[in-house]
C-alpha positions as CSV (number, residue, x, y, z in Angstrom):
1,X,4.4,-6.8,-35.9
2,X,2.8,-7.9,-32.6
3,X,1.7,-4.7,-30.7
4,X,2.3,-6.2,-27.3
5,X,5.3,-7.4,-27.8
6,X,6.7,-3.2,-28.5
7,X,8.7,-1.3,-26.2
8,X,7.6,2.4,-24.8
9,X,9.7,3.6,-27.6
10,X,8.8,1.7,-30.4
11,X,5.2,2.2,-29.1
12,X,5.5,5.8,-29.3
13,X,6.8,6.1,-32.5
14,X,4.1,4.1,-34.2
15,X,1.3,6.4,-32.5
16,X,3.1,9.4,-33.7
17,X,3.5,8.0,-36.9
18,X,0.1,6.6,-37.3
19,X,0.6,2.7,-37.9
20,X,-1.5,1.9,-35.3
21,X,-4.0,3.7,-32.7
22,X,-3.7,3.6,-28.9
23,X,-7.3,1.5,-28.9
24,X,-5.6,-1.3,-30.9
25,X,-2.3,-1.5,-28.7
26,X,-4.8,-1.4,-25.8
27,X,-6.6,-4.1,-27.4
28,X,-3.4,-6.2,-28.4
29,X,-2.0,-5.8,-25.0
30,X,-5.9,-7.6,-23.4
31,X,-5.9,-10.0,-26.0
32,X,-2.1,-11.3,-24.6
33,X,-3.7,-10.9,-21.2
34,X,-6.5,-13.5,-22.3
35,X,-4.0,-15.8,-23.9
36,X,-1.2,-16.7,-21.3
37,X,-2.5,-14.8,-18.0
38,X,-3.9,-18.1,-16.9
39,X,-0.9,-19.7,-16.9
40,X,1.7,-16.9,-15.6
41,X,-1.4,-15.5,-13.5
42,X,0.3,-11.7,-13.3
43,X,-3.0,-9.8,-12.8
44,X,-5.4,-9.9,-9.8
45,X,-7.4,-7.1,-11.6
46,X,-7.9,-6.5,-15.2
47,X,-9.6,-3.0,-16.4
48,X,-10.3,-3.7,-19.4
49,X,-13.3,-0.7,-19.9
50,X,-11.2,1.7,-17.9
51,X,-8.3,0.4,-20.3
52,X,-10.1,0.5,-24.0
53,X,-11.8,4.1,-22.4
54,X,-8.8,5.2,-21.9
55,X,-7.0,4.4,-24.9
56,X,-10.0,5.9,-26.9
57,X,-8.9,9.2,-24.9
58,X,-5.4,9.1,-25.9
59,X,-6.2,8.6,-29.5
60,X,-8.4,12.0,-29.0
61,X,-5.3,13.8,-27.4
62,X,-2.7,12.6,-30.4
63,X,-5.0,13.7,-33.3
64,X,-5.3,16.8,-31.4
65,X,-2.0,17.8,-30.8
66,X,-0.9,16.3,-34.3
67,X,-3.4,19.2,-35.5
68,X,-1.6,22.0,-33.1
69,X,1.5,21.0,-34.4
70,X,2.5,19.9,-29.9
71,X,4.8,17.2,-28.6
72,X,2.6,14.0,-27.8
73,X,4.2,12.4,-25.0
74,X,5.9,9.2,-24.9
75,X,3.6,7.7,-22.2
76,X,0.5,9.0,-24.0
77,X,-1.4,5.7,-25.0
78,X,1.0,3.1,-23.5
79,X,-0.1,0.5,-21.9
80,X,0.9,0.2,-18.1
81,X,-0.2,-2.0,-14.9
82,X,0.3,-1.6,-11.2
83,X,1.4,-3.5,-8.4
84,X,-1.6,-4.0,-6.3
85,X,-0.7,-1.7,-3.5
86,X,-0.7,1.2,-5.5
87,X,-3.6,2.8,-5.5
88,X,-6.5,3.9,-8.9
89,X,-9.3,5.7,-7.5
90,X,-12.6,3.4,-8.1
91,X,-10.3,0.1,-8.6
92,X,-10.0,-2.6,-6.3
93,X,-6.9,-2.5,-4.2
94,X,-6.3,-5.7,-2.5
95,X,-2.5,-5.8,-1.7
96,X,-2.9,-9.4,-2.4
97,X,-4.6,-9.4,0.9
98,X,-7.6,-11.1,2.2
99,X,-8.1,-8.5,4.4
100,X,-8.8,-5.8,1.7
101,X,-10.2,-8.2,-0.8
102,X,-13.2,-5.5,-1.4
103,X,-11.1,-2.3,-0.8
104,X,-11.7,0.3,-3.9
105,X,-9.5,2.9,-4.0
106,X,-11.0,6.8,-3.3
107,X,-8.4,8.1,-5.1
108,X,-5.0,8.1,-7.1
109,X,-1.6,7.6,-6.1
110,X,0.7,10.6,-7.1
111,X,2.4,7.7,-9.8
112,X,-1.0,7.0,-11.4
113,X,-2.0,10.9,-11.2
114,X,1.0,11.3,-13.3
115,X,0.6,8.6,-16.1
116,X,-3.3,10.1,-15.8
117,X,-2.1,13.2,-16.6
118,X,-0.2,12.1,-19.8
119,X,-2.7,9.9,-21.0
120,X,-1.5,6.7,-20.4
121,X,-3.4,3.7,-20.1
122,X,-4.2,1.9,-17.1
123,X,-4.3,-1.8,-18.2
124,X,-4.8,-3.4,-14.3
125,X,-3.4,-4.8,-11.0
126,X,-0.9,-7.3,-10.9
127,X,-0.1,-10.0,-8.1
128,X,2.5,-9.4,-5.7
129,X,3.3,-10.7,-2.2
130,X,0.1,-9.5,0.7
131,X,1.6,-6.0,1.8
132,X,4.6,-6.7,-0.6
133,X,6.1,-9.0,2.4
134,X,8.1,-12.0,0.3
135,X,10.9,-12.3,-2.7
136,X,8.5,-14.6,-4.7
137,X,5.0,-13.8,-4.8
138,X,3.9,-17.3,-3.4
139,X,2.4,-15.2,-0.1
140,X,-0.3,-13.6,-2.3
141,X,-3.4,-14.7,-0.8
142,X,-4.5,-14.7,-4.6
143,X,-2.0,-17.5,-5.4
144,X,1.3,-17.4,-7.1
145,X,2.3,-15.5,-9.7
146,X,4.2,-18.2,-12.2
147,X,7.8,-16.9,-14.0
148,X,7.2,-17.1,-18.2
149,X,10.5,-18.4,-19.0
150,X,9.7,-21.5,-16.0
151,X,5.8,-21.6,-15.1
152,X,7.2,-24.4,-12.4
153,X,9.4,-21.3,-10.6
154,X,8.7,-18.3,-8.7
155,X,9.1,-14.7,-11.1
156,X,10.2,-13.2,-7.5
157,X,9.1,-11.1,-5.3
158,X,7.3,-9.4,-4.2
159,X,6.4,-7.1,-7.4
160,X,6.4,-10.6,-9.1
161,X,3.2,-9.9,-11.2
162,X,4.6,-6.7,-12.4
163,X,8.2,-8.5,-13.9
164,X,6.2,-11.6,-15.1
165,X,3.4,-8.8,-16.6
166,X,6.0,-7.2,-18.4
167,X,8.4,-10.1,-19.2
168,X,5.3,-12.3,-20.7
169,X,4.4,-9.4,-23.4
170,X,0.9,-8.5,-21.4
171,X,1.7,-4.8,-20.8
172,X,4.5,-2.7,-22.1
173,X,6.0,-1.6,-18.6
174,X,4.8,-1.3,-15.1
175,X,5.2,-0.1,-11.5
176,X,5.7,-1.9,-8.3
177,X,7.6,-0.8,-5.2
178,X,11.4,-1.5,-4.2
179,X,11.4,-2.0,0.0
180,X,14.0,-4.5,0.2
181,X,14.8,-5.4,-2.9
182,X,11.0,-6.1,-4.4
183,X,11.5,-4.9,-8.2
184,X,15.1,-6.3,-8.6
185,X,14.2,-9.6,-7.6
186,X,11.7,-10.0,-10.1
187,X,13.8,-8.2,-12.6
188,X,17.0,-10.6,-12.2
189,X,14.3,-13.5,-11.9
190,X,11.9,-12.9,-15.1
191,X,14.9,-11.3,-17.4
192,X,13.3,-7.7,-17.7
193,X,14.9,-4.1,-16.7
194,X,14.2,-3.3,-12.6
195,X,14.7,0.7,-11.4
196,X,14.7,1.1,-8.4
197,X,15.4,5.1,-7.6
198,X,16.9,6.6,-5.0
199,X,14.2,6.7,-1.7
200,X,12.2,9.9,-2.6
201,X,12.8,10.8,-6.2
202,X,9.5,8.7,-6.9
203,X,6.6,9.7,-4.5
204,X,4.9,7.1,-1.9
205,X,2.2,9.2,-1.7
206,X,-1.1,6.4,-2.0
207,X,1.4,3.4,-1.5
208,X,-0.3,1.0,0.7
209,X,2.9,1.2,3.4
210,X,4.9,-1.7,4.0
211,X,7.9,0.0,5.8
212,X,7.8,3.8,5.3
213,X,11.6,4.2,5.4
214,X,12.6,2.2,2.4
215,X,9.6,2.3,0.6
216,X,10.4,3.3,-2.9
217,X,7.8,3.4,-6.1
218,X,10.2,1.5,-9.1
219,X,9.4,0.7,-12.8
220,X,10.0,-2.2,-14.7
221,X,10.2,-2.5,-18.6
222,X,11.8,-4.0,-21.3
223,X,15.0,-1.9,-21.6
224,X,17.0,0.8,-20.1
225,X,15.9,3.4,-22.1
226,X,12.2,2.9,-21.5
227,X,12.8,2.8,-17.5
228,X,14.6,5.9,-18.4
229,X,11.3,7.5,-20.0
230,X,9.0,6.5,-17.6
231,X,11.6,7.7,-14.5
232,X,11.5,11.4,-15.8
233,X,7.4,11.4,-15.7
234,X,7.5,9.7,-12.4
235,X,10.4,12.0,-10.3
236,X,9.8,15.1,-8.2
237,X,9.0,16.7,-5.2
238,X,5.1,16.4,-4.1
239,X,4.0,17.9,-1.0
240,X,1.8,15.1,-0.9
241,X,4.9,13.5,0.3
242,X,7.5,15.2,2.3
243,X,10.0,12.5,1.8
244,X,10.6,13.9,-1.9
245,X,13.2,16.3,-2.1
246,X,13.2,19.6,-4.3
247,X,16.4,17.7,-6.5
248,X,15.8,18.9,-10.1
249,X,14.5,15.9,-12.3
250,X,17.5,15.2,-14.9
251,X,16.3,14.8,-18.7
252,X,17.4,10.9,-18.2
253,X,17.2,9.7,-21.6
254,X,19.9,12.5,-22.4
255,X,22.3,10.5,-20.7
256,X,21.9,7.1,-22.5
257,X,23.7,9.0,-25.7
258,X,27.4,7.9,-25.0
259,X,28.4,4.7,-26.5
260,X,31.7,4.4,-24.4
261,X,32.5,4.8,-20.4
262,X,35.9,6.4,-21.0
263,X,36.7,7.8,-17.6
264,X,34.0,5.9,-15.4
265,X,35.2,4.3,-12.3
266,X,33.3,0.9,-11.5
267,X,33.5,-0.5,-8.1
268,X,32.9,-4.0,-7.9
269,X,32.8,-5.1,-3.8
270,X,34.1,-8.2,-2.5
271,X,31.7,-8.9,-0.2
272,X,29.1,-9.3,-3.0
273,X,31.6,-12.0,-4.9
274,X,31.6,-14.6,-2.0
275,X,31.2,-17.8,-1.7
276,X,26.9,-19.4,-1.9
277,X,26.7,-17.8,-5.5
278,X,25.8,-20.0,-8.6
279,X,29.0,-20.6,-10.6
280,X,27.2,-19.7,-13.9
281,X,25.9,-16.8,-12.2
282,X,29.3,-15.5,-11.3
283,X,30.6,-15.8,-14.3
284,X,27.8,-14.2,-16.4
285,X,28.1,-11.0,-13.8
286,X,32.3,-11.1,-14.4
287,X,31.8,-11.4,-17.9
288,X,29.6,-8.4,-17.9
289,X,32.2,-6.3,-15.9
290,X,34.8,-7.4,-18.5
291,X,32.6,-6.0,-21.6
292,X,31.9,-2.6,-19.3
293,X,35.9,-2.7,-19.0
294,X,36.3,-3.2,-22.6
295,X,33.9,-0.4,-23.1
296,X,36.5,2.1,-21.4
297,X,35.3,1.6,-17.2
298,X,38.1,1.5,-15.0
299,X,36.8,-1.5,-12.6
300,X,38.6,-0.9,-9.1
301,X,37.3,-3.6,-6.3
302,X,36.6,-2.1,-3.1
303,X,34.8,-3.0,0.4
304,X,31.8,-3.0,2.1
305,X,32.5,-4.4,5.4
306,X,29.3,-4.4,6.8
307,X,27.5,-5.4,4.4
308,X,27.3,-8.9,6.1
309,X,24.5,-7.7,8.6
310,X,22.1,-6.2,5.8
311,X,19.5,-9.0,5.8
312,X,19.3,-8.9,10.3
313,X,19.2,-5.6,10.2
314,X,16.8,-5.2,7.3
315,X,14.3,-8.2,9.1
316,X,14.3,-5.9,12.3
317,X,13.5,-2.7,11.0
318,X,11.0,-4.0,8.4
319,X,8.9,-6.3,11.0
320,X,9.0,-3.1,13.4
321,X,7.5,-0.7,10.7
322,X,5.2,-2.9,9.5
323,X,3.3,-3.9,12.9
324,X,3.3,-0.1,13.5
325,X,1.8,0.5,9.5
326,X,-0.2,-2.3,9.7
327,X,-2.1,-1.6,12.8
328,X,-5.0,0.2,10.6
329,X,-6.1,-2.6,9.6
330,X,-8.9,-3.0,12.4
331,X,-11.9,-4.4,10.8
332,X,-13.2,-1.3,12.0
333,X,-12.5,1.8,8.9
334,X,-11.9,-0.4,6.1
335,X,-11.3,-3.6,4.6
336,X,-12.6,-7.1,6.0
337,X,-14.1,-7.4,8.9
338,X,-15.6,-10.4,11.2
339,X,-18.1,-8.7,12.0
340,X,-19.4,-8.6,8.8
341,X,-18.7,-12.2,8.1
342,X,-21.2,-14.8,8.4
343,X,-18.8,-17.6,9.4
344,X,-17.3,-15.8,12.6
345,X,-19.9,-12.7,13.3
346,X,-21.4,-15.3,15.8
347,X,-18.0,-14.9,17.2
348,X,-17.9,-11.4,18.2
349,X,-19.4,-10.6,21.7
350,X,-17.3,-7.1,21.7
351,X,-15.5,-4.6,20.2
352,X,-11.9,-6.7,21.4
353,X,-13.2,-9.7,19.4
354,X,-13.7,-7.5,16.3
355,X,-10.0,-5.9,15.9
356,X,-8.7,-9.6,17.1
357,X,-11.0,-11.7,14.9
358,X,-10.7,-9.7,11.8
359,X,-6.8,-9.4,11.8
360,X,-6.6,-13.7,12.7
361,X,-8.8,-14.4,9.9
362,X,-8.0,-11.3,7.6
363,X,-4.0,-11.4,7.4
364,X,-2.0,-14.2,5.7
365,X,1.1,-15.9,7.4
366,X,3.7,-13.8,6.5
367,X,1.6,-10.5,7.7
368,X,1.1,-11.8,11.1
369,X,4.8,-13.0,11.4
370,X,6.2,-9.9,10.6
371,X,3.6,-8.3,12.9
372,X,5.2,-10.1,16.3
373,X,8.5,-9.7,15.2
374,X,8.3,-6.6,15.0
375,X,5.9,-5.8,17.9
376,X,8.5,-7.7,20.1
377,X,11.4,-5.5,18.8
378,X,9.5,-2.5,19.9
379,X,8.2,-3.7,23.3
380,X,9.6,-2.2,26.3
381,X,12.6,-4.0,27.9
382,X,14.1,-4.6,23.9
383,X,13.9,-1.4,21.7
384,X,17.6,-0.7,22.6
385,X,19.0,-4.0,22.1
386,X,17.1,-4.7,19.0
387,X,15.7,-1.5,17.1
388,X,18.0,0.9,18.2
389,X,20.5,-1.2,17.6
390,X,19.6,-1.9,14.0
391,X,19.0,1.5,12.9
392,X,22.7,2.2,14.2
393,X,24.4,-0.6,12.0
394,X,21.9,0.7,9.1
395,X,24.6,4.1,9.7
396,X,27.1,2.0,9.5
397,X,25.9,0.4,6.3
398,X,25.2,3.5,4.7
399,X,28.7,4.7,5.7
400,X,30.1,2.1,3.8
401,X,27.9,2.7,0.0
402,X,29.1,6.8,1.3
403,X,33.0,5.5,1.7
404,X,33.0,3.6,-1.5
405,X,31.6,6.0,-3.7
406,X,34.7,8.5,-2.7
407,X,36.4,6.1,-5.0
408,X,34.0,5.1,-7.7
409,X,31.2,6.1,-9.8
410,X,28.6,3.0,-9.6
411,X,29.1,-0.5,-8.0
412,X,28.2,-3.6,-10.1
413,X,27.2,-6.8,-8.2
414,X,25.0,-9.9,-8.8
415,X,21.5,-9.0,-8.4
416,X,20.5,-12.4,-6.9
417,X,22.9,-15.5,-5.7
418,X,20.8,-17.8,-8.0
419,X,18.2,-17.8,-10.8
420,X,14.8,-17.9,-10.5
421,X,14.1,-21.2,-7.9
422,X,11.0,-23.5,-8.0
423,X,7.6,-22.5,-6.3
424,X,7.4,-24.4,-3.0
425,X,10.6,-25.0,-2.8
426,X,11.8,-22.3,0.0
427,X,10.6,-24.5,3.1
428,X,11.5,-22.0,6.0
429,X,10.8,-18.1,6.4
430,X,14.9,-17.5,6.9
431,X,15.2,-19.0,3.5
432,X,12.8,-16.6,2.1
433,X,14.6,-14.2,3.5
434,X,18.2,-14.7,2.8
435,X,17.0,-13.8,-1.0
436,X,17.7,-10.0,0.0
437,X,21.5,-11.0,0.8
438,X,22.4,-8.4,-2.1
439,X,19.7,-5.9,-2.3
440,X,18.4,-5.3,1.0
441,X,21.4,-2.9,1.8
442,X,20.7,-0.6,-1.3
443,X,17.5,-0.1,0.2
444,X,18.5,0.9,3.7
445,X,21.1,3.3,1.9
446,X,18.0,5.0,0.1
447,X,20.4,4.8,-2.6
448,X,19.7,4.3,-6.5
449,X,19.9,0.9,-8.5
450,X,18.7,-1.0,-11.3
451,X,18.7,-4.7,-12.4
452,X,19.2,-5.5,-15.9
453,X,19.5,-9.1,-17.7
454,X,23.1,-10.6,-17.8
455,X,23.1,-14.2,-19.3
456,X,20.9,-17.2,-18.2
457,X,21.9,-20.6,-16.5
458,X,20.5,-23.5,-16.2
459,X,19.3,-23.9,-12.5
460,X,20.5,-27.4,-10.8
461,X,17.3,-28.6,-10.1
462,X,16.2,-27.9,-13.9
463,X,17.2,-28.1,-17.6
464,X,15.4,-24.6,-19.1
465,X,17.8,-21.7,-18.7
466,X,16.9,-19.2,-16.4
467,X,17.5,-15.2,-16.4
468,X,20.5,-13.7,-14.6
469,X,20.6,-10.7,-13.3
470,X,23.1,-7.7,-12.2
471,X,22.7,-4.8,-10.0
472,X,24.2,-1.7,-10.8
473,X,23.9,1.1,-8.0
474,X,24.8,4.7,-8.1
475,X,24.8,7.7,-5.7
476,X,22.1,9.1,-4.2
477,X,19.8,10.8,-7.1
478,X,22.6,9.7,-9.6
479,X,20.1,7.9,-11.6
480,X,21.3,9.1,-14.7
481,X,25.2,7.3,-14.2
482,X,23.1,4.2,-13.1
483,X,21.4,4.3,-16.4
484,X,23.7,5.4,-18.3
485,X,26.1,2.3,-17.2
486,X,22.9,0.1,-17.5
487,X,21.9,1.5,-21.2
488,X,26.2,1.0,-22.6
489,X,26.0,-3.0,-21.4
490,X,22.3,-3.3,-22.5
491,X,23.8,-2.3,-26.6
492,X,26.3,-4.3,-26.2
493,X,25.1,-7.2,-24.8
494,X,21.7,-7.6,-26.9
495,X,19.9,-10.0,-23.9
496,X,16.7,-8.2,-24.0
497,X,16.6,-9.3,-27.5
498,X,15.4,-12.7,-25.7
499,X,12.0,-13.6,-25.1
500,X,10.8,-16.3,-22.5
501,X,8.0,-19.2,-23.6
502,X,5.0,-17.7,-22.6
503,X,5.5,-15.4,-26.2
């Protein structure tokens, strides 16, 4: 038995049991970290002392509630990592950014307070896109993160060193954030399970902020079930963050019992069966509503309309949140700044210099694109015709997911078009972002989803098969349908049961 290579349930039940201690799947999980990470590069940060300390403190905390006779819980022990703009008081915190390349956290995110609290062990940071803006991790200032089933293709992004963590056996599940699509690309991409709850179950509260509105703390792992696990530890109101409603937090895993969908009504939406999707990838999501339908679903096709101006109207609204969140980053409070630098302090004649200086030299590409195009949105003279305008076709989109569900449980769709495509290979922005064409609109609903492996195919410009994915989304905190739905295909199915070449 290889320790890394154990789900949060099987994990659990060997620490309970006693075959192995919390230290030793710590240790198993750093030793998998040693073997592959230089290849599939998932980690900008490794704790290994905070990890093994840790661990050493959970194995304290079983033995002592095995001797009261207590519940040890299922996160207690496991091994977990975190995209890198989530923040672990007195670990580095780059975002994948230049520009906070020295940042150490001051203190925890409400996530990590929560794993903290259960004694779960903090294994590191993983790669992801600078300020989580990309579907493939390639603008990491750190370098790309590498897919384990292809080391020549992108794992996604932009929680792409979270996925490829998880999917390469180097941690047993971990946390990245869902803005656009972020932890179901990766998911679909690297073959793994990708939650994404509805916006404000999970807090943001110590989430470097990309755009505050869609925002949304996710978990990735190996199967339903575990996403299921670590989603009921995670949920709840904090009034550290007023986004997070006071919704009771369902006992998910409860819900995962049925072994049928006798009386479930699955929408499947036209507009998300269109033409520009990869044959093998169509039929491997049709197949997979035809095993939910032999399961007892009733599949019943419906409409979203306007679903066809989800990616504009995401790629105003993002770029216009993220030059107003991203405007902190001064060289002034934190993080790099020119001043301070040897190669352009000579530079800097005035304070103007420093805030212009430090953001030219501090932010990647993608950062500063996103920046004017969503300064420009903003400016006077073309709010109305651009912002405004956005946020009122986001109604509209919304409207549709709200119209749909009047008729139907969940809604299964292709997660992405394609599988997993080469690094380098995207040679324009607009191509980079067309890769939210079916996740994007989830995101400005605020609405629930998950990805979960489907098939594989082989991509056309390559002979290894590749991970498919598909997107099941549910009502507004009606995670537990989502993965319950999820869970039914995932038995039946048996794709997790695959495991890419980096194992």
């Amino acid at each position: 038995m290889r320790l890394a290579d154990l789900t949060i349930e099987e994990a659990h039940k060997g620490l309970v049991e006693n075959k192995f201690s919390a230290l030793e799947l710590a240790m198993a999980c750093l030793a998998r970290i040693k073997n592959v990470d230089d290849n599939v590069r998932s980690f900008i940060t490794v704790t290994e002392e905070k990890a093994l300390n840790g661990a050493r403190e959970a194995d304290k905390e079983i033995k002592q509630l095995q001797e009261e006779g207590e519940n040890i819980d299922y996160l207690t022990g496991i091994p977990a990592a975190f995209k890198d703009i989530i923040l672990a008081k007195d670990v580095l915190c780059t975002a994948a950014s230049n520009i906070l390349a020295n940042y150490i956290a001051p203190y925890d995110a409400t996530v990590v307070e929560k794993i903290k609290n259960k004694k779960g062990v903090i294994i590191g940071k993983t790669n992801c896109d600078a300020f989580a803006h990309g579907a493939s991790t390639e603008n990491s200032d750190f370098g790309s993160t590498h897919n384990p089933w292809d080391l020549a293709r992108t794992p996604g992004g932009s929680s792409g060193g979270s996925a490829a963590a998880v999917a390469s056996g180097e941690v047993l599940y971990a946390l990245g954030t869902d803005t656009g699509g972020s932890i179901r690309c990766p998911a679909s991409f690297c073959g793994v399970v990708g939650l994404k709850p509805s916006y404000g179950r999970i807090s943001r509260y110590g989430l470097i902020s990309m755009t505050s509105s869609t925002d949304c703390p996710g978990i990735i792992t190996k199967t339903v079930k575990d996403a299921a696990i670590v989603l009921e530890r995670l949920a709840g109101q904090d009034k550290k963050d007023l986004t997070t409603p006071n919704i009771a937090v369902a006992d998910y895993a409860k819900y995962l019992e049925r072994e049928d969908l006798n009386g479930l009504r699955i929408g499947v939406p036209d507009e998300y069966f269109a033409e520009g999707i990869d044959q093998e990838v169509l039929k491997a999501v049709r197949d997979a509503i035809a095993l939910l339908e032999e399961k007892g679903a009733e599949i019943i096709p419906v409409s979203l309309p306007n679903t066809k101006y989800a990616v504009p109207v995401y790629y105003i609204i993002t770029p216009s949140e993220v030059s107003s969140n991203l405007a902190r980053f001064d060289g002034i409070r934190y993080g790099y700044s020119a001043e301070n630098d040897s190669k352009y302090s000579s530079e800097i004649k005035n304070l103007w210099e420093v805030y212009l200086k430090s953001r030219r030299y501090g932010f990647g590409d993608e950062a500063k694109r996103r920046i004017m195009l969503g300064t420009y949105a903003l400016s006077a003279g073309y709010y109305d015709a651009y912002y405004l305008k956005a946020q009122k076709v986001r109604t509209l989109i919304k409207k549709d997911f709200d119209d749909a569900f009047k008729k139907v449980d969940c809604l299964i769709t292709p997660t992405e078009p394609h599988v997993a495509f080469k690094i380098g290979s995207l040679a324009t922005p607009l191509e980079m972002y067309l890769e939210d064409i079916f996740i994007c609109a989830v995101s400005l609903a605020g609405l629930p989803a998950i990805s979960i492996p489907c098939g594989f195919a082989k991509p056309k410009d390559g002979d290894s098969p590749m991970p498919i994915g598909m997107q099941i989304i549910g009502k507004g905190f009606d995670e537990k349908t989502v993965l319950s739905v999820a869970n039914c295909y995932e038995k039946a199915a048996k794709w997790r049961e695959m495991r890419p070449k980096t194992y």
